[in-house]
MARKEPA-626863 format. One record per residue: residue number from 1; x, y, z of N, C-alpha, C in turn. Coordinates in nm, 2 decimals. Layout:
<sites>
 resi   n_xx   n_yy   n_zz  ca_xx  ca_yy  ca_zz   c_xx   c_yy   c_zz
  NUM      X      Y      Z      X      Y      Z      X      Y      Z
...
</sites>
This chain:
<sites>
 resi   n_xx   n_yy   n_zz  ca_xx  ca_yy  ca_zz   c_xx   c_yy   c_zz
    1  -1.44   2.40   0.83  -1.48   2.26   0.79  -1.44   2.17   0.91
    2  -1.53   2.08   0.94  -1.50   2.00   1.10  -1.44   1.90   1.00
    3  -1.42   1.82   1.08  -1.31   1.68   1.12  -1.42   1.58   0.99
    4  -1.54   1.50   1.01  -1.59   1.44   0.92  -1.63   1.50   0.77
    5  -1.63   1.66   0.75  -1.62   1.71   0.61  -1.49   1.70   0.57
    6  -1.43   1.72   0.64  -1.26   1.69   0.57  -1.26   1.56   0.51
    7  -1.26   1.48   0.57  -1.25   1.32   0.51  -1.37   1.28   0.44
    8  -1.46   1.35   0.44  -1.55   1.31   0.30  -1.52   1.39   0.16
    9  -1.44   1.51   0.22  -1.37   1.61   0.08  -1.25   1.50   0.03
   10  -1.22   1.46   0.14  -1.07   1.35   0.12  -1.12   1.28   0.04
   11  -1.18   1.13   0.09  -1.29   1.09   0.01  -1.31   1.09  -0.14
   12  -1.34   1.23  -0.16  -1.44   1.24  -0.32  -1.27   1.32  -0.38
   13  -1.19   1.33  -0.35  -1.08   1.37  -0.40  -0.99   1.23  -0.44
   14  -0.95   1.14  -0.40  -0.91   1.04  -0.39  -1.01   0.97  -0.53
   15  -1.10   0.95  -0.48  -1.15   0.89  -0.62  -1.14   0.93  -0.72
   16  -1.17   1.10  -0.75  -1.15   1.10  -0.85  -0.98   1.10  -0.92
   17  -0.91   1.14  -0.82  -0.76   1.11  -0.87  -0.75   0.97  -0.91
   18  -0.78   0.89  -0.87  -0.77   0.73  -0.89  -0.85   0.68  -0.98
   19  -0.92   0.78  -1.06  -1.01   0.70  -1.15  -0.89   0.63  -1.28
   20  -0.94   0.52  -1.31  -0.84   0.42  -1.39  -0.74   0.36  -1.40
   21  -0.66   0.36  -1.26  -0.59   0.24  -1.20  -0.68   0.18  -1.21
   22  -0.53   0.07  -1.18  -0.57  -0.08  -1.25  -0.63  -0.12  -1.06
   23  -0.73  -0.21  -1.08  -0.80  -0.21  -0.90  -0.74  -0.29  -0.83
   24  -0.60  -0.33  -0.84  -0.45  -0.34  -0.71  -0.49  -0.24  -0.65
   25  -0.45  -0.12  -0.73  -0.42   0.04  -0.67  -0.54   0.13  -0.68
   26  -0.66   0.07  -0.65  -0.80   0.20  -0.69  -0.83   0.21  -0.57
   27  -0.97   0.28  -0.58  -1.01   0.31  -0.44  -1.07   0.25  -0.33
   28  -1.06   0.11  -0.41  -1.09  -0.01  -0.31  -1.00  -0.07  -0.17
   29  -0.90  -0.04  -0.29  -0.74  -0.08  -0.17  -0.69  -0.01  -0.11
   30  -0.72   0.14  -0.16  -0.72   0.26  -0.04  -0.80   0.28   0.09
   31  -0.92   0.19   0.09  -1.07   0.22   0.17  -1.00   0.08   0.22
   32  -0.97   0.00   0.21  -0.87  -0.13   0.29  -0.74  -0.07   0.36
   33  -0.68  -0.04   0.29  -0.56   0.00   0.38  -0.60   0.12   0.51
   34  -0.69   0.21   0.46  -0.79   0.30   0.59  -0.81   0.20   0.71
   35  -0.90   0.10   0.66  -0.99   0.05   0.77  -0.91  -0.03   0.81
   36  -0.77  -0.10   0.79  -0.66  -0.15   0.84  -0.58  -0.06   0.93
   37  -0.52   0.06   0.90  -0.45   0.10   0.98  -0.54   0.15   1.09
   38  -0.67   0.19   1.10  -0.73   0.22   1.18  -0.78   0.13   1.27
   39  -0.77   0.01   1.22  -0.81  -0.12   1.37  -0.67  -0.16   1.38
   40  -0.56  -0.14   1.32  -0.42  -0.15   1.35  -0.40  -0.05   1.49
   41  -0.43   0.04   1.50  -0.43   0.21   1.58  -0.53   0.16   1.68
   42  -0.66   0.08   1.69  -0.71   0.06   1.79  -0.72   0.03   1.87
   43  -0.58  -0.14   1.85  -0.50  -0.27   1.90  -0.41  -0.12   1.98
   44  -0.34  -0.05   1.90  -0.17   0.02   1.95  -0.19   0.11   1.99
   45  -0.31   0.23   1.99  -0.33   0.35   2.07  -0.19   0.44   2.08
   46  -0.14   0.41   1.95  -0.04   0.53   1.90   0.00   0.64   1.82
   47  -0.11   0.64   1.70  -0.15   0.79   1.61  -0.23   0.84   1.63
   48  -0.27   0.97   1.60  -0.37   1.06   1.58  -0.45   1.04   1.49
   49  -0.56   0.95   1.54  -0.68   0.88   1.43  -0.71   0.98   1.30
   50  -0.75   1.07   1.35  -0.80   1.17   1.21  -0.66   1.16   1.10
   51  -0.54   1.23   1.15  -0.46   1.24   1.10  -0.40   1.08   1.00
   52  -0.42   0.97   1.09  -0.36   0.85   1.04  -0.50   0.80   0.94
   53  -0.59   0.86   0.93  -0.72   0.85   0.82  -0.69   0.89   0.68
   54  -0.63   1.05   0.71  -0.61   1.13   0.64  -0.49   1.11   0.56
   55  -0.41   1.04   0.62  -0.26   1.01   0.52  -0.33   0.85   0.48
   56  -0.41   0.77   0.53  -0.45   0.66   0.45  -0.51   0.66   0.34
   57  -0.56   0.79   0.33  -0.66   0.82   0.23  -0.61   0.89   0.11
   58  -0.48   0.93   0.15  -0.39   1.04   0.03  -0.27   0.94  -0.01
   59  -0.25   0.79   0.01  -0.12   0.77   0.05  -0.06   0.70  -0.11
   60  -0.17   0.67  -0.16  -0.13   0.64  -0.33  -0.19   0.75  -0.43
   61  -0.22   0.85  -0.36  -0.22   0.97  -0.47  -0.11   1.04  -0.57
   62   0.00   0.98  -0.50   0.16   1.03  -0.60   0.20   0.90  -0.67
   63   0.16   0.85  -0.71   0.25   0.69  -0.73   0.25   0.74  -0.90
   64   0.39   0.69  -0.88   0.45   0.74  -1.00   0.40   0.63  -1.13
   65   0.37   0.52  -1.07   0.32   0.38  -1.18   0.19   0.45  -1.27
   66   0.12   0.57  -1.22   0.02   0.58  -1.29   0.01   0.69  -1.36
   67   0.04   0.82  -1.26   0.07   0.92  -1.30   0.11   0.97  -1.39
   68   0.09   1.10  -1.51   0.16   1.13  -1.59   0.24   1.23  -1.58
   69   0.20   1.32  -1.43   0.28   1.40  -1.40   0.39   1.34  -1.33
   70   0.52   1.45  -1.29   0.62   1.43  -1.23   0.58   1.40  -1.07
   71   0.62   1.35  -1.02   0.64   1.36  -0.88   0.54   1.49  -0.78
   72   0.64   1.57  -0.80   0.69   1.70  -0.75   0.52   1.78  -0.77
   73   0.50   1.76  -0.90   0.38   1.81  -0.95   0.23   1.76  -0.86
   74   0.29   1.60  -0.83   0.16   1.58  -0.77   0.16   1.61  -0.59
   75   0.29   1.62  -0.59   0.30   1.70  -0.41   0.23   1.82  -0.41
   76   0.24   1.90  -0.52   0.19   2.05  -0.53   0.04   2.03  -0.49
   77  -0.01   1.93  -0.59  -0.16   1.90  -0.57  -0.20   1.88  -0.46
   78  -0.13   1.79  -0.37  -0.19   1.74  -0.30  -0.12   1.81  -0.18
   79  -0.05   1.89  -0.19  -0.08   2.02  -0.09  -0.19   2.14  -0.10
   80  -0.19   2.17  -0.21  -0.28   2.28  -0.26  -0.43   2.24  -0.19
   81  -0.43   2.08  -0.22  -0.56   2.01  -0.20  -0.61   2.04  -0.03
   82  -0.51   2.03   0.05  -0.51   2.00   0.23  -0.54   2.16   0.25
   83  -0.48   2.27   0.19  -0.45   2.42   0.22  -0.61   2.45   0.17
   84  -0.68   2.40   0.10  -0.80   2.42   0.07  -0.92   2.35   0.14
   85  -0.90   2.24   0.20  -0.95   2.19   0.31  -0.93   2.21   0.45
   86  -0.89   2.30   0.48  -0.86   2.35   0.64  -0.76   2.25   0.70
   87  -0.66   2.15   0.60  -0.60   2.09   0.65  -0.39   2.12   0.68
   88  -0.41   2.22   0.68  -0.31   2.32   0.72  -0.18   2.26   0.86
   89  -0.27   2.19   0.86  -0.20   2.18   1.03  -0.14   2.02   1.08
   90  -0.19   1.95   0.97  -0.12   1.84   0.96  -0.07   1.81   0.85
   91  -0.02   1.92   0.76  -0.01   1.89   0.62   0.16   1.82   0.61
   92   0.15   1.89   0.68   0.35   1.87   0.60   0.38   1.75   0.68
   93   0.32   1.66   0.80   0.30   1.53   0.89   0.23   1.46   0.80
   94   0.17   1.43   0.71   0.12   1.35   0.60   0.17   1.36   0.48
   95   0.21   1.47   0.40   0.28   1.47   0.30   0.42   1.36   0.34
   96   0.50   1.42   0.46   0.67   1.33   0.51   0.60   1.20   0.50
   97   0.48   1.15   0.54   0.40   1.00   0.57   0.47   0.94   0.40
   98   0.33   1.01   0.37   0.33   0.97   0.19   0.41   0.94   0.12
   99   0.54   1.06   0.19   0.69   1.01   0.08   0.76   0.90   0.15
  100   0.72   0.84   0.22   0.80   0.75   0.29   0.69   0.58   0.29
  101   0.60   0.59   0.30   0.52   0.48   0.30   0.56   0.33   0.19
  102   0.62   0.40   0.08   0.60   0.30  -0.04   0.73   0.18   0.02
  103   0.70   0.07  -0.01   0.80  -0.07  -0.02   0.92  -0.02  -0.10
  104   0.89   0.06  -0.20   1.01   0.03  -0.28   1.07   0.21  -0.28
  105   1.04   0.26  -0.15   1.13   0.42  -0.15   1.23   0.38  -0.05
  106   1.34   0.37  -0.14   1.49   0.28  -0.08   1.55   0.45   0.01
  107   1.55   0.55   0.00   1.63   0.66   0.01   1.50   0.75   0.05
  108   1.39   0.70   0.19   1.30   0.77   0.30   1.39   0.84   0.38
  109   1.32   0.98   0.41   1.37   1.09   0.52   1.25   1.14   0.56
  110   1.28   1.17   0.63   1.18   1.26   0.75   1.21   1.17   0.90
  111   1.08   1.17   0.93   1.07   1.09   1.06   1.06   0.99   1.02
  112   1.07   0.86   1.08   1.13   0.73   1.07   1.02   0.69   1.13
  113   1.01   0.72   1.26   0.93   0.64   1.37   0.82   0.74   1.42
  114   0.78   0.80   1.31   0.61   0.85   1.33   0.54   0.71   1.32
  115   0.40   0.75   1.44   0.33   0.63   1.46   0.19   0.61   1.36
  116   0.17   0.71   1.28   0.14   0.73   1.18   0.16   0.67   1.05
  117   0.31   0.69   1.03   0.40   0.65   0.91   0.38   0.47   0.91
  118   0.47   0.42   1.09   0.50   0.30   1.14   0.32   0.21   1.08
  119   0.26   0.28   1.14   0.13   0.20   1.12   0.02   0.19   0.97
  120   0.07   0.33   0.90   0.05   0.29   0.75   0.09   0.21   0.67
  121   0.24   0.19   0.71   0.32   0.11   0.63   0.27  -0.02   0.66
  122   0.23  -0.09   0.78   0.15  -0.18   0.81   0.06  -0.20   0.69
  123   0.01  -0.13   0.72  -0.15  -0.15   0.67  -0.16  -0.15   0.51
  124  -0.09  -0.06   0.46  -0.04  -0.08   0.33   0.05  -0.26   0.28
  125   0.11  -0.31   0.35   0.21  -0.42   0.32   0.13  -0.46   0.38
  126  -0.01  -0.52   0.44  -0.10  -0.61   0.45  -0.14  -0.67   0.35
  127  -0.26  -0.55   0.36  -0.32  -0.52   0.20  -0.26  -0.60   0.05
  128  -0.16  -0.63   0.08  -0.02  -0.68  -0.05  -0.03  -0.81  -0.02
  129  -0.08  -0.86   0.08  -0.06  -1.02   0.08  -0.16  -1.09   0.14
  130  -0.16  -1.22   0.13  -0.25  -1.28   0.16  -0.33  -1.30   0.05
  131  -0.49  -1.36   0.07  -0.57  -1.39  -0.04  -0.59  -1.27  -0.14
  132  -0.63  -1.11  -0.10  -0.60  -1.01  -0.19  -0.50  -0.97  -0.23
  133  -0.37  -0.99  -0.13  -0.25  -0.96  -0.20  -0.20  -1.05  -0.31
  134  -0.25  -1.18  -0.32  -0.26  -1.28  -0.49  -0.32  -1.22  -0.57
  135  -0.46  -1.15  -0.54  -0.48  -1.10  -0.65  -0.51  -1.02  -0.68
  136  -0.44  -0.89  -0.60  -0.34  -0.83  -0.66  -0.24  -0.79  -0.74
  137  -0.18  -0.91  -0.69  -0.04  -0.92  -0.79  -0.05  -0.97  -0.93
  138  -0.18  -1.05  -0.92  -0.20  -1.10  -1.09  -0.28  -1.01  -1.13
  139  -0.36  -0.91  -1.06  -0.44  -0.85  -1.12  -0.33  -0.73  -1.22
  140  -0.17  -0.69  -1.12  -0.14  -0.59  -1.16  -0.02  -0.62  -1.29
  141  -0.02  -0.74  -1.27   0.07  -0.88  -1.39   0.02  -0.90  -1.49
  142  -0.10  -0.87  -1.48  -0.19  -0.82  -1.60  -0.18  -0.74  -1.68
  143  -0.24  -0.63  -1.61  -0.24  -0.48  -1.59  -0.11  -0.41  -1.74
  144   0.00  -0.51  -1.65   0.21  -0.45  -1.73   0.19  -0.58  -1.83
  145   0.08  -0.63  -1.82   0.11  -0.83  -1.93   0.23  -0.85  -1.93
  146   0.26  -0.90  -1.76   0.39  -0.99  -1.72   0.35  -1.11  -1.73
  147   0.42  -1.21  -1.77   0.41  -1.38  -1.77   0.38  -1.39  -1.58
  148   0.29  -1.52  -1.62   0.25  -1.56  -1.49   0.38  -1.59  -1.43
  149   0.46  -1.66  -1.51   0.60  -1.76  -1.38   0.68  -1.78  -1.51
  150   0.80  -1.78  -1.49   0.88  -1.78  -1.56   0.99  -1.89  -1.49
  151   0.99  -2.00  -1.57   1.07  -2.14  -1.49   1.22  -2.13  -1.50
  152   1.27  -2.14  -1.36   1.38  -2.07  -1.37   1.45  -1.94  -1.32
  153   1.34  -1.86  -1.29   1.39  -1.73  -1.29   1.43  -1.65  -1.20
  154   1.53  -1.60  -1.17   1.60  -1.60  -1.08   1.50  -1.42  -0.97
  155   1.56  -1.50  -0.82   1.47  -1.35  -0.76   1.55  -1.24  -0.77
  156   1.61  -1.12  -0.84   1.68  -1.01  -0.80   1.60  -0.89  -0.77
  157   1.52  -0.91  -0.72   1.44  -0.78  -0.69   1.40  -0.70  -0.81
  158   1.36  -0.79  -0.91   1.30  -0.71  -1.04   1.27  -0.79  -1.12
  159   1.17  -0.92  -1.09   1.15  -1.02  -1.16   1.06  -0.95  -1.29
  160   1.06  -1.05  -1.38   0.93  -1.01  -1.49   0.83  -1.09  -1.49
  161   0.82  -1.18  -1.39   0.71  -1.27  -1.35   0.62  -1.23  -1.22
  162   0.47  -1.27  -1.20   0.45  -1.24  -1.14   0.42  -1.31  -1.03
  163   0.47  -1.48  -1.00   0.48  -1.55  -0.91   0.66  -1.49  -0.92
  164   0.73  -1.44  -0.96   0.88  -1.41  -0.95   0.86  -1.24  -0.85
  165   0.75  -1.15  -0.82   0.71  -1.11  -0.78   0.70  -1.11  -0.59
  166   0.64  -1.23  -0.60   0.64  -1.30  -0.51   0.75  -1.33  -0.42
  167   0.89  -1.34  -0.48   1.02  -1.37  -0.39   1.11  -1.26  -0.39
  168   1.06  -1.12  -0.52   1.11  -1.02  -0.46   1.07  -0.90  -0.38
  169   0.89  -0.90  -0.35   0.84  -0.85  -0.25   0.75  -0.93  -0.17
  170   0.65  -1.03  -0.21   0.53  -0.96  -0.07   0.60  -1.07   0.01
  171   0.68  -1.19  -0.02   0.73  -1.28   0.07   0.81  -1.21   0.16
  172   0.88  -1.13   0.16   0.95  -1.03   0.25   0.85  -0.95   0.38
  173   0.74  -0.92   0.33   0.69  -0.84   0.37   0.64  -0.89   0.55
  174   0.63  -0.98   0.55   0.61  -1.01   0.75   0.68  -0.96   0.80
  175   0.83  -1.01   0.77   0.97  -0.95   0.83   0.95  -0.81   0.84
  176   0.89  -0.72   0.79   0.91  -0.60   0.78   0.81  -0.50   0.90
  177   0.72  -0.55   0.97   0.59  -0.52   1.01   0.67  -0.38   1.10
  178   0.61  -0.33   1.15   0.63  -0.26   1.26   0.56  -0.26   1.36
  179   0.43  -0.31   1.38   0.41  -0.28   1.52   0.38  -0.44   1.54
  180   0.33  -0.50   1.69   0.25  -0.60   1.72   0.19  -0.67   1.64
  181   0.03  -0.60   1.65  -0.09  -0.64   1.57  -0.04  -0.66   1.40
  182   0.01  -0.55   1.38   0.05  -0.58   1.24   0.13  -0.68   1.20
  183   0.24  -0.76   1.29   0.28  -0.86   1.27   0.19  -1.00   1.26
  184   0.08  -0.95   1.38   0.03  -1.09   1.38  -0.05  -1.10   1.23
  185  -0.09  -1.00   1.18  -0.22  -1.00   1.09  -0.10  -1.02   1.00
  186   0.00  -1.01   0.95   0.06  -1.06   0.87   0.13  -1.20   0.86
  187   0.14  -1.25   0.96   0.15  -1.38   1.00   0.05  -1.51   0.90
  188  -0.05  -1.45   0.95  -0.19  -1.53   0.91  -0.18  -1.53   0.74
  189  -0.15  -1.41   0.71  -0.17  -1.35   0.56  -0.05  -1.44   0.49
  190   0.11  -1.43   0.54   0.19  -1.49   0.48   0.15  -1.63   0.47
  191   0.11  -1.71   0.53   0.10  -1.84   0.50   0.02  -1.85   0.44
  192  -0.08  -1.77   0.39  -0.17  -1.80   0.26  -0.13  -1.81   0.15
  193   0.00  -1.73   0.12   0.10  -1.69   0.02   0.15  -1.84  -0.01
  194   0.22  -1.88   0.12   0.28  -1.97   0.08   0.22  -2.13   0.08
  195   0.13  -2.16   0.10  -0.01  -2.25   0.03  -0.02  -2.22  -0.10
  196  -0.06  -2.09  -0.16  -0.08  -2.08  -0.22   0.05  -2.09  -0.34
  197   0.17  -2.09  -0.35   0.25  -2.13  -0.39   0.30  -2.30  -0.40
  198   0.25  -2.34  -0.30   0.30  -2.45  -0.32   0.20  -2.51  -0.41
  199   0.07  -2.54  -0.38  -0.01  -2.53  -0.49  -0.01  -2.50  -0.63
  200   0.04  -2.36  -0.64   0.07  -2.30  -0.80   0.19  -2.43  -0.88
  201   0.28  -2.46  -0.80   0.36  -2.54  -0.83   0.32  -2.67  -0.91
  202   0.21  -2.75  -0.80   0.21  -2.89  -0.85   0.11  -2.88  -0.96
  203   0.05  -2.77  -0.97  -0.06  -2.74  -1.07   0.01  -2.73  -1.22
  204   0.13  -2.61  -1.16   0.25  -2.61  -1.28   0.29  -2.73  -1.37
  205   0.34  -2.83  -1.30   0.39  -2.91  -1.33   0.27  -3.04  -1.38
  206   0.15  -3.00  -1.38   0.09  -3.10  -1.37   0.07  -3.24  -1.29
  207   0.08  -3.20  -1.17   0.16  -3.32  -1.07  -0.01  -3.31  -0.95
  208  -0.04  -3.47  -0.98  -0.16  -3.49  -0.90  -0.15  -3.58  -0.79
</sites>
């Protein structure tokens, strides 16, 4: 199997694992976070494009928010899946990707500073903010029926609001960039966020 049947097997595998997330996390925002780390990679000429396609494309296939299986269960899969696709040879370099990519995997090992990993994680924490990353977050506030804002409420990294959301992840998320380009494209994106907040406010309050 050459290089473009793999990522179209990738492709039709992905979808159908993702059928019925809520569309924060379907296969829309997967086909974004791709086409992001890949013009991320274009600017930085530092991963192995197929390879940094290939973990873009698998990188919310374990997510435990949807899943009914364990963890562990969906690694199997989604090894089983690569060993059946001739993808043997970058498998265990995208699986370490995958377990490390997410914002909220406090306790990542493997390699740290694969340019792969560095540039998903980009592209992923874009994706999270700005004008889709709003709505996103209400779309997924929905999704759990979290209260829009909760007045008052304090940020501890586990709000139940989903402008309280807001101050415990995607506002963080510039600080966090790793490469260049990624910083700048997140630059642009944060300050949508926070327009868009200050707005949410005087709307709140009814204040014209």
């Amino acid at each position: 199997m050459n290089r473009e049947e793999a990522i179209k097997f990738t492709e039709d595998f992905v979808r159908q694992r993702m059928e019925g997330f809520d569309s924060g996390h379907d296969w829309w925002h997967t086909d974004r976070v791709r086409k992001l780390a890949l013009f991320i990679n274009e600017q930085e000429l530092i991963a192995d494009k197929f390879t940094l396609e290939i973990a873009a494309l698998l990188h919310d296939t374990v997510d435990s928010k949807f899943f009914k299986e364990d963890t562990d269960t969906g690694y199997r899969l989604i090894e089983e899946f690569m060993d059946n696709t001739g993808l043997i040879e970058i498998k265990a370099q995208v699986i370490d990707v995958i377990r490390n990519v997410s914002f909220s995997n406090k306790n990542s090992t493997g390699n740290k500073k694969d340019p792969v990993l560095l540039i998903l994680q980009d592209a992923d924490r874009i994706d999270a903010i700005g004008a889709i990353g709003i709505a996103r977050a209400f779309n997924y506030g929905g999704f759990r029926n979290n209260p829009i804002y909760i007045p008052g409420e304090k940020s501890d990294g586990n709000s139940n609001s989903t402008i309280g959301h807001f101050y415990d992840k995607l506002l963080k998320l510039k600080a966090m960039m790793n490469t260049p380009t990624g910083s700048r494209m997140a630059e642009v994106r944060h300050n949508i966020l926070e327009k868009f907040l200050e707005q949410f406010y005087l709307e709140w309050e009814a204040e014209y």
